[in-house]
N, C-alpha and C positions, 0 to 999 in steps of 0.2 A: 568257739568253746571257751567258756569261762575258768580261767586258770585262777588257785590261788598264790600261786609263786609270783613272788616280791622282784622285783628288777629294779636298781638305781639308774638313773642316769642325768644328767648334768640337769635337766631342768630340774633337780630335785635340791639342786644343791642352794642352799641358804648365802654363801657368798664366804662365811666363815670355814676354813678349813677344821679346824677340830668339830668342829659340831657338823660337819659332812662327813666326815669319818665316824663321828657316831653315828650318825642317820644310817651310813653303808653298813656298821655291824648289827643296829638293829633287822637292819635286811636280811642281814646273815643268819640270826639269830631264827627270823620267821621262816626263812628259805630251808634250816636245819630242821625243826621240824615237819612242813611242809612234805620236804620229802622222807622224813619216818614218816609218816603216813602214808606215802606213794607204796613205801615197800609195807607196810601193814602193821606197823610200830606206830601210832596214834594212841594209843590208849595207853600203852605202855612206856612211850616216854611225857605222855604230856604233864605229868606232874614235877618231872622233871625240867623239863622245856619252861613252865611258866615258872618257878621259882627261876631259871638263867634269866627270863625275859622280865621279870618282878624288878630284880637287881639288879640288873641294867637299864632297864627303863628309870627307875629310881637314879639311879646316881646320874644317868644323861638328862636328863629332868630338872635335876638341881644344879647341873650346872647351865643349861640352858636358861635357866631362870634367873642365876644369878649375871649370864652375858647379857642378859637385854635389862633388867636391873640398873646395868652400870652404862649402857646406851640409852635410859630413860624411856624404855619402850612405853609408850600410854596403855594400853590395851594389856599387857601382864597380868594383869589380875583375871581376866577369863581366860587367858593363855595358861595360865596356873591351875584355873577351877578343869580346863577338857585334861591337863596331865593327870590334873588328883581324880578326877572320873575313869580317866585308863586306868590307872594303879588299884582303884576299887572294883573296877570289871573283873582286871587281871586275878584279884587277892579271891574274887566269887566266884572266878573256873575253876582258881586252886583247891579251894574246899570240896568243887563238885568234883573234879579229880579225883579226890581220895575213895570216892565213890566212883570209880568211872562207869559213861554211861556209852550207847552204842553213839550219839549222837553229839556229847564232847567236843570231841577233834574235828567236825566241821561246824558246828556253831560259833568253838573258840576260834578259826583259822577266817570264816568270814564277817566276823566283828573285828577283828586284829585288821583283815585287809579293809573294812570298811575305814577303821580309824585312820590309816596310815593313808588314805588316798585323801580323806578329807582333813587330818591333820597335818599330813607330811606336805602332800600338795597346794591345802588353801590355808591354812592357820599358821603354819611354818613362814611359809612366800611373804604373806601380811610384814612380821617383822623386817623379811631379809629385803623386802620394799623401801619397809620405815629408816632401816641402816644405810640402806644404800644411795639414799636421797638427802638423810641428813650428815652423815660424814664422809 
């Protein structure tokens, strides 16, 4: 059965302590809504939920960008463009939110899990690769 509940676990982690601790509160963040919506709270917190996850995502973002920045990561600049493409999905649930519709809360929770297994898992790993080999 297809779950949307988020799980960390060590193959996730980038090699960098502070930005694995973000990665686990972003999990958190997904997993907190996830289950509003188990108990039947999907529409009614998710305008709430994506401005937490807007504003967290933004600020882990930026500073993620600016650690591979100062590690010379080559690749940054499309590692930048898939953040600033989450931020603009995230900003167009928000608006549809305000509106809420019956189908919301699972379109928004499997594009979040699609990003996060294709970003967390292969676009993440790419840098924590690149660091790991050259320092």
């Amino acid at each position: 059965m297809y779950t949307f509940r988020f799980e960390w676990n060590e193959s996730h982690g980038v090699g960098n302590d502070i930005l694995d601790d973000q990665h686990k509160q972003l999990i958190g963040i997904m997993n907190d809504y996830y289950f509003s919506m188990i108990q039947g709270k999907g529409d009614i917190k998710a305008k709430t939920y994506l401005e937490q996850l807007l504003a967290f995502a933004a600020s882990h973002f930026a500073y993620e960008e600016e650690y591979l920045a100062g590690k010379g990561y080559p690749d940054l600049k499309n590692h930048k463009e898939e953040h600033d493409s989450f931020i603009c999905s995230i900003k167009d649930f928000l608006r549809v939110a305000s509106t809420p519709t019956i189908s919301l809360p699972i379109d928004m929770l499997k594009f979040i899990k699609k990003w996060e297994q294709q970003h967390m898992l292969l676009t993440d790993k790419k840098y924590a690769e690149f660091i790991s080999h050259r320092f």
